[in-house]
N, C-alpha and C positions, 0 to 999 in steps of 0.2 A: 556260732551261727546266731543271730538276731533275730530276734522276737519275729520282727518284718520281713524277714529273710524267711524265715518259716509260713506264716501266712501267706507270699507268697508261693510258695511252695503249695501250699496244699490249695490256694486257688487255681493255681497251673494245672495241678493234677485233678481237680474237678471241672476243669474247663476241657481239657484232654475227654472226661469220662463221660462229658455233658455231648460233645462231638462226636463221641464212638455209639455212644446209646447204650451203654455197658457200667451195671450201679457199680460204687465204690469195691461192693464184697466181691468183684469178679474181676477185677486188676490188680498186678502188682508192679510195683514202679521199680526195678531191681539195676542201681548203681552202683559201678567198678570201677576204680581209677584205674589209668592205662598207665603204660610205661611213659608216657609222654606226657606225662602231668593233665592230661586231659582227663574229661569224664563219660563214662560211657551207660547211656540208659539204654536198657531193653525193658520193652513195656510187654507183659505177657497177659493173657485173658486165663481166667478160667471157668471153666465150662460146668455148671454143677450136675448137668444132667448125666454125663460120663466120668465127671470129678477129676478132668486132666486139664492139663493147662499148655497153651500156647503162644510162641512168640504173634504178638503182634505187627511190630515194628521193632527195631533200632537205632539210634541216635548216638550224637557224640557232640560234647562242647566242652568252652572250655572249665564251667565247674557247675551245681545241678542245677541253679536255675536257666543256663544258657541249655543246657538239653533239655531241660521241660520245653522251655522257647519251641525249639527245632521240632521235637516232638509234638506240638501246639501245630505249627507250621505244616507237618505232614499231615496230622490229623484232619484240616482243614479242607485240603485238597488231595489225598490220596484217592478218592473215586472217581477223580477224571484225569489221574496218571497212573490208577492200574487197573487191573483186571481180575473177577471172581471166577474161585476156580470152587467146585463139591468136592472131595475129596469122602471115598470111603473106604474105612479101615478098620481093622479089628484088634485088640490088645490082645500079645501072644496069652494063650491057655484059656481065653474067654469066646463063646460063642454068639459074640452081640457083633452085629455088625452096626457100625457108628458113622455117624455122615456128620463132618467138618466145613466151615467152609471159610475161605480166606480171600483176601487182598492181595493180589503183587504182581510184580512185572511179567513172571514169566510162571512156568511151571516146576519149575526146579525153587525159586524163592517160595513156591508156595509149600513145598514138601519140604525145605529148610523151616520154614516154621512149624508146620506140620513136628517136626524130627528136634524141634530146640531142644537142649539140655535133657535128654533122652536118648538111651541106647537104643541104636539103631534094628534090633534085634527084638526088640518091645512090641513093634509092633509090626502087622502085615497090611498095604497097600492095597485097596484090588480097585479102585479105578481112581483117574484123576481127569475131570471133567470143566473144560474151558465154559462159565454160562455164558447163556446169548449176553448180547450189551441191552439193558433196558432205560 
């Protein structure tokens, strides 16, 4: 990777972080190559006031600066192609109840991020709330 290659890189991913409203220490930019020779970004947040972390989005290009791109691109325009849902939930064995809230098309993608790279037994649901549109 080149010096420029890198610089960009980390201009994408603060241009991403400058769009979401969310500082550097509350994302992770977490890329996998695919069986298809492609790349695939999941951008996750982390929360520090519950110290868990959640998918934001997912991407795929064909190597990381083209998924910053895309990921750039949804960033962009993601609040006038989905929809915010509250989400409140509690992590099994703790008596806190915790209010989430997300982006996405439906209610199932919001509780797929909700659920990222987390056993689904972790934690417990009790409401999932469509906001008004503002």
């Amino acid at each position: 990777m080149t010096r420029d290659r890198n610089l960009e890189i980390a201009r994408l991913q603060k241009e991403i972080g400058d769009h979401i409203g969310i500082g550097a220490d509350s994302l992770v930019f977490n890329f996998e190559d695919t069986p298809e020779k492609r790349v695939k970004l999941h951008l996750i947040t982390i929360n520090p006031r519950h110290n868990q972390s959640f998918l934001f989005h997912a991407t795929e290009g064909t190597d990381r600066l083209d998924a910053l791109r895309e990921m750039l691109e949804y960033v962009r325009t993601y609040k006038e192609r989905t929809s915010s849902y509250t989400v409140q939930w509690s992590a099994r064995g703790e008596n806190v109840l915790n209010t989430s809230y997300f982006r996405a098309k439906n209610v199932l993608e919001a509780l797929d991020k909700l659920f990222y790279d987390r056993d689904p037994n972790s934690i417990t649901v009790f409401s999932v709330i469509l906001n008004p549109i503002t």
